[in-house]
N, C-alpha and C positions, 0 to 999 in steps of 0.2 A: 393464588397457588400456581395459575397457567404462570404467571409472568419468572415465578421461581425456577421453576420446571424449563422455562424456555431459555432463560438466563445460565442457568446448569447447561443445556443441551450447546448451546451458543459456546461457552467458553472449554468444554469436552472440543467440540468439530474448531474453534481456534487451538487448542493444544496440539491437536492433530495437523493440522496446516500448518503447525511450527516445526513440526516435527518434518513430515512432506518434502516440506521447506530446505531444512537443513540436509536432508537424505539425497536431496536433488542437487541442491550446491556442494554437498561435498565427493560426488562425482562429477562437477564443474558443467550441471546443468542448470542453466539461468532458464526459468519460466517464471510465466504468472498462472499456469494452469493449476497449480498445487492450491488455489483459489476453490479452484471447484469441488474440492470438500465439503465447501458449504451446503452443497446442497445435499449432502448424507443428514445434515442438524432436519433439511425439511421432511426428510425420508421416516427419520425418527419421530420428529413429532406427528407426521403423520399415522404412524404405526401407534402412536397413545393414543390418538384421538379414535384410529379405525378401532381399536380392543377397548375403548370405553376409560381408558386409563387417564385420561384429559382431556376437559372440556376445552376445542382451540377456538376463542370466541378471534374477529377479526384484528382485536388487540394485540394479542398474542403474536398473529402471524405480521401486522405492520411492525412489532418492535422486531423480532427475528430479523427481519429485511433489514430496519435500521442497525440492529448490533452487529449482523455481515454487511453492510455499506463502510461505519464506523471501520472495521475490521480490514475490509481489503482495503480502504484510504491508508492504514497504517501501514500495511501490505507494501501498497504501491509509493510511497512517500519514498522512499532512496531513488527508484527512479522517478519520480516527478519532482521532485526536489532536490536530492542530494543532497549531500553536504554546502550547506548556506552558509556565504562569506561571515555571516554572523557567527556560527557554531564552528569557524577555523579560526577564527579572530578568538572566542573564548576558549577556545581547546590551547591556542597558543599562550595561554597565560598560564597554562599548566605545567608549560617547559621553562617560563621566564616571566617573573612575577610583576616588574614593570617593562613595559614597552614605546618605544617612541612611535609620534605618526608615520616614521619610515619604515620601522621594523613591521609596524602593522600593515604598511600594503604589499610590503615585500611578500608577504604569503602568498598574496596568486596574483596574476596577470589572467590580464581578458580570455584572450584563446584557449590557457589550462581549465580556465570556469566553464568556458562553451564547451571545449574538446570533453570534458569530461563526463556533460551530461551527454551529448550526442552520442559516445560510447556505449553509458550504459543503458540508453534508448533502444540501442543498435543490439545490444546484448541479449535484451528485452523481447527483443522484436516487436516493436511498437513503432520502428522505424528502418527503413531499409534504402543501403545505397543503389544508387543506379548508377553506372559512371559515375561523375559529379558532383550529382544531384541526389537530393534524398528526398523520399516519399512516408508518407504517412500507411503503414498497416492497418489490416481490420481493426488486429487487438489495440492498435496504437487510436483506432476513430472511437472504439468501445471504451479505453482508458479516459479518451478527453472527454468524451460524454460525464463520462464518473466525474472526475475532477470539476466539469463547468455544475454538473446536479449538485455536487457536495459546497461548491464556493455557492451557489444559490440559496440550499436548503440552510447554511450556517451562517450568510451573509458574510462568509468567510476568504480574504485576495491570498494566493500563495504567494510566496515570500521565496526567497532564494535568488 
């Protein structure tokens, strides 16, 4: 029953983070702080557990963890990812139903690939120019933690 209960409370505080989400980008604020939602689902389930309303055996609290890990990797996937030459290569077959090997690399060149993720890095704040040079942020040492815990814990290489 905990695991129902925590599954409900998990996709309540992701509906809310979508929402956050959208409320933030559509006054043209890029963060990843609309994240920290997450932790109202702990707030919650701790307020069942303090009133006797659920029992939160350690089960419980390790999948919670996992379905917000799961949750911000979806989160964070347009910037640590972006759009993959793969999913431009398929999107492009929506405009033109065959394609030659030229039409298909025509779609991007190297620099538009890099310029594009550095931008939304920069957007992000997970990376920041200096002159130059660009340096790595907190939130940007905190994301790659995430990212190298999640390619560990899945056995899983990003792609992009």
């Amino acid at each position: 029953m905990s695991l129902i209960l925590v599954t409900c409370v998990f996709f309540s505080v992701f509906i809310l983070h979508v929402a956050v989400h959208g409320y933030l980008i559509a006054r043209g604020i890029l963060t990843i702080k609309s994240t920290a939602v997450y932790v109202i689902g702990f707030f919650v389930l701790w307020i069942f557990h303090t009133f006797g309303l659920l029992s939160l055996p350690l089960t419980s609290v390790v999948y919670y963890v996992l379905l917000v890990l799961v949750g911000v990797m979806f989160y964070l996937t347009p910037y640590l990812g972006g759009e993959t030459p793969a999913s431009m290569i398929l999107g492009s077959f929506g405009k033109k139903r065959q394609q030659t090997f030229r039409d298909l690399m025509g779609l991007f060149t190297n620099t538009g690939l890099i310029w594009k993720r550095i931008e939304d890095l920069q957007m992000a704040g997970l990376i920041q120019k200096q002159g130059t040079h660009y340096s790595v942020t907190g939130k940007g040492k905190m994301a790659a933690l995430l990212v190298l815990f999640y390619q560990k814990l899945f056995h899983r290489q990003l792609v992009g």
